[in-house]
N, C-alpha and C positions, 0 to 999 in steps of 0.2 A: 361811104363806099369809095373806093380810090378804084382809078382805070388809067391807059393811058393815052397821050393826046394821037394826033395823027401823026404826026413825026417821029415817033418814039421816046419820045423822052420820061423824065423820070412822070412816077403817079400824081394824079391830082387830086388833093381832098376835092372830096362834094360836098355840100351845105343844103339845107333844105329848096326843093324845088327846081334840083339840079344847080346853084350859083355855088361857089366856090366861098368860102369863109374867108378868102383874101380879100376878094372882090366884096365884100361887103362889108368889113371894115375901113375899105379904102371908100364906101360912098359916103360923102358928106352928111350929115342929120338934117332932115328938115325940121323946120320951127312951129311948134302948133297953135291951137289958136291962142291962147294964153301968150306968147311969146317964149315960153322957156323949149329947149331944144329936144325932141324927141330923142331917146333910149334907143343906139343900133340892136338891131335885129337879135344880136347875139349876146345882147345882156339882159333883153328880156326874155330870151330862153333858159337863163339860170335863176331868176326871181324864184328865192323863197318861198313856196306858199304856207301862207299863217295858219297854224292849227286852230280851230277853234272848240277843238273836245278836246285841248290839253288844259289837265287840272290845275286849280291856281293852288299855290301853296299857305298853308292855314299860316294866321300871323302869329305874329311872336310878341309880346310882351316888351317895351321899352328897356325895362328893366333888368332880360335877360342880355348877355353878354357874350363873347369869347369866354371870357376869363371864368365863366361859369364851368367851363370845360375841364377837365383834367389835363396835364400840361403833354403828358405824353401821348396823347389822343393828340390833340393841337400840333402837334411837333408832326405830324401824317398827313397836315394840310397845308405844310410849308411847299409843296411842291404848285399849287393850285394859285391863281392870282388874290389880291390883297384882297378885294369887296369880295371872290367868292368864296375865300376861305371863312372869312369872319360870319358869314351868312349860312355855309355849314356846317361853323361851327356851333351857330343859335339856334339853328336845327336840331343838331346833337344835342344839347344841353336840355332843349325841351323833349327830345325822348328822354334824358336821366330823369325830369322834374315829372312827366308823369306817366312813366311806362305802370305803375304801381296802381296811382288811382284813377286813369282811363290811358286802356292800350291802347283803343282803336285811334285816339287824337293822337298818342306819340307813333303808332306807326304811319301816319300821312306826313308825320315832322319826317318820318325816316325815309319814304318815299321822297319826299321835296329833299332831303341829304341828296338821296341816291341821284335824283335827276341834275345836280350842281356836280355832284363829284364820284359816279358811280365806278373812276378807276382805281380810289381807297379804300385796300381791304376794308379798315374799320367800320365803313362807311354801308359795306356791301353786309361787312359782320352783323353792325346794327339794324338793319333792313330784316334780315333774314332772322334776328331776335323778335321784333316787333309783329313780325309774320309770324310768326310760333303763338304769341302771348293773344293772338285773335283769333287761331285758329286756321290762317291761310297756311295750308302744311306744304303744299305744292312748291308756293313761294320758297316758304322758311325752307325747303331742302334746294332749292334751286338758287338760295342766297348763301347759304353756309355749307355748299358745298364749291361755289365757286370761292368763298374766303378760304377754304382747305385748299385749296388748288393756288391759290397767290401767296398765302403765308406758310402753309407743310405744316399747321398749327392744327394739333386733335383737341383742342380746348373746348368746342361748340360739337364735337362728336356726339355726347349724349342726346343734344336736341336732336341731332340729326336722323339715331336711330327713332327716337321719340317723335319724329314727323313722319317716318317712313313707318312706324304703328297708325300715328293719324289716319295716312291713307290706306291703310289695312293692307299693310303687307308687314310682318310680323317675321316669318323668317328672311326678308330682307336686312329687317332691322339687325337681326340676331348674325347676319352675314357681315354686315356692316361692325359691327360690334366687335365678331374674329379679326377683325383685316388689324388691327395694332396691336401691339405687346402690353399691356393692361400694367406691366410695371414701369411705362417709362413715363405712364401719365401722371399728375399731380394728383394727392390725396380727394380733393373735392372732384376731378373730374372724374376720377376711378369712381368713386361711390355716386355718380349721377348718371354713370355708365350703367353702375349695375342695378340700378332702380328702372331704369329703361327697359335695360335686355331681363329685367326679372318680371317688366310688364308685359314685353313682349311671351314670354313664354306661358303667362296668365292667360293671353289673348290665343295661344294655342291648347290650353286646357292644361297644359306639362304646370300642374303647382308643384310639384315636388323638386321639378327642375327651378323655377323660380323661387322658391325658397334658396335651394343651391346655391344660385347666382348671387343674392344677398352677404354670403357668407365668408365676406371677405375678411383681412384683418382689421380692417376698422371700424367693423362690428365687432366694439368693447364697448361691455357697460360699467367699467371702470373709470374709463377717461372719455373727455363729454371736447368734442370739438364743435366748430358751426357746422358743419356737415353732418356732425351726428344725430339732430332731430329727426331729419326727413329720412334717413337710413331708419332709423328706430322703428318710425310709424310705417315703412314700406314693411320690416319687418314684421311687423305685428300685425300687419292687413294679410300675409300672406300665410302667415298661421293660425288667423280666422279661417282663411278660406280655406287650409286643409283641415278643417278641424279642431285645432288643437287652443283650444280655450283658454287655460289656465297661461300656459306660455303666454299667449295673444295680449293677457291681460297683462302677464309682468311688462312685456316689452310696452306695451301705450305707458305703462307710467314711467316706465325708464325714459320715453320717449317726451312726455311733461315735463319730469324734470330736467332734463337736458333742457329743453325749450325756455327755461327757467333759467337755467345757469348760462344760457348765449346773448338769451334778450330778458334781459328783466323791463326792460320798458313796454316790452308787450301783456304781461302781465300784470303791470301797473305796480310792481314792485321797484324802490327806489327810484320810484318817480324823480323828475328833475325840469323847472321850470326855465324857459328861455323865450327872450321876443326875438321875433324875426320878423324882417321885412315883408309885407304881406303882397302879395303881387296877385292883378286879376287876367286869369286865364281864358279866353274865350271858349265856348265847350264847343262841341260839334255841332250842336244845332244853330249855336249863332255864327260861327264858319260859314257854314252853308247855307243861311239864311241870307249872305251877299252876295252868293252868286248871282 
């Protein structure tokens, strides 16, 4: 609170207890019992206090690296200092190593990213993926829609409808969905688009309108791309559900074989042996079994 003296002069800060923050940096420190010199008044009113409900971050594997990273991911953490870019970036890396065969352990890797370096989009991107793939839909729109907002990138747009269905809001999604020109996106995003807004329109009963939405040009059963299994089998779930059988049928096995001609290793066709470095992972239960 500033006032001023009896003379008129200019305002005087006040400091707690009515003393003036001049005056109390000008008093000497006394010495405690220890002999080392007591802390003025006014640097222990800024003393940090230490969280003790902030989460410790899961470990990471010797083994993994930086270099485990993709180089243009890495190149997004040159602005961040040397230990904490490299430690976001082992972060990163263990979300790629197992977002696939446990989400919930890579999205706590993407958490502990976020809290090192929560002002890279990619950083914010992968958060708001890892939230998707567990089911936090709140999160996953509240993380990929601040990455839309830092980069003007609609690449994660389908998740985005696809979490605003999670939370059951469906003509959100399908509002969501209008707001960009469907031809400026890339083949895979447009067709992850409309597997979305054709769920969402399921979720309002309209099948006839989600079949529609299916029906883009990259729904050919001539030409087989990696987007084209899951388009296929969207297709063919949605002509079960209005009925229409026979169709439902051709398309599942259009949808086979595509799956066939993208990944034969999931099939176990043209199998192919290779050793790799075998690395152990701590799972969640022994994470949290150190707290």
């Amino acid at each position: 609170m500033a006032e001023r003296n009896d003379r008129g002069g200019k305002p005087r800060r006040e400091g707690p207890a009515g003393r003036s923050d001049r005056g109390d940096r000008a008093r000497p420190a006394r010495d405690s019992r220890d002999g080392a010199p007591e802390r003025p008044a006014w640097q222990t009113r800024v003393t940090p206090k230490v969280r003790s409900d902030k989460p410790k971050s899961p470990p990471i594997p010797e083994e993994i690296t930086p270099a485990d990273l993709l180089m243009p991911i890495r190149v997004q953490l040159k602005t961040l200092s040397v230990e904490n870019a490299e430690m976001t970036a082992r972060h990163l890396a263990m979300v790629d190593l197992l977002i696939e065969q446990d989400p919930a352990l890579a999205h706590q890797h993407a958490v502990a990213a976020a809290a090192r370096a929560g002002r890279i989009p990619v950083v914010r991107e992968t958060l708001g993926i890892t939230a998707y793939r567990t089911g936090d839909f709140a999160l996953a729109l509240r993380e990929l829609l601040t990455h839309r907002r830092m980069t003007a990138s609609n690449d994660q747009l389908p998740l985005i409808v696809d979490s605003e269905r999670g939370l059951g809001r469906p003509e959100r999604a399908l509002e969501l969905a209008r707001s960009v020109d469907k031809a400026t996106l890339s083949p895979t995003v447009r067709v992850n688009l409309a597997i979305a807004t054709s769920g969402a329109r399921l979720d309002l009963g309209q099948n006839d309108l989600a079949l529609a939405e299916l029906e883009i040009k990259e729904l050919d059963s001539s030409r087989v791309f990696e987007y084209s299994p899951p388009l296929f089998w969207a297709y063919a779930d949605t002509l079960e559900a209005l009925g229409r059988e026979t169709e439902a049928k051709k398309w599942s096995a259009l949808a086979e074989r595509a799956e066939k001609a993208v990944s034969p290793e999931a099939t176990g066709e043209d199998e192919e042996l290779s050793i790799i470095e075998e690395i152990v992972i701590p799972s969640m239960k022994d994470w949290k079994a150190r707290d």
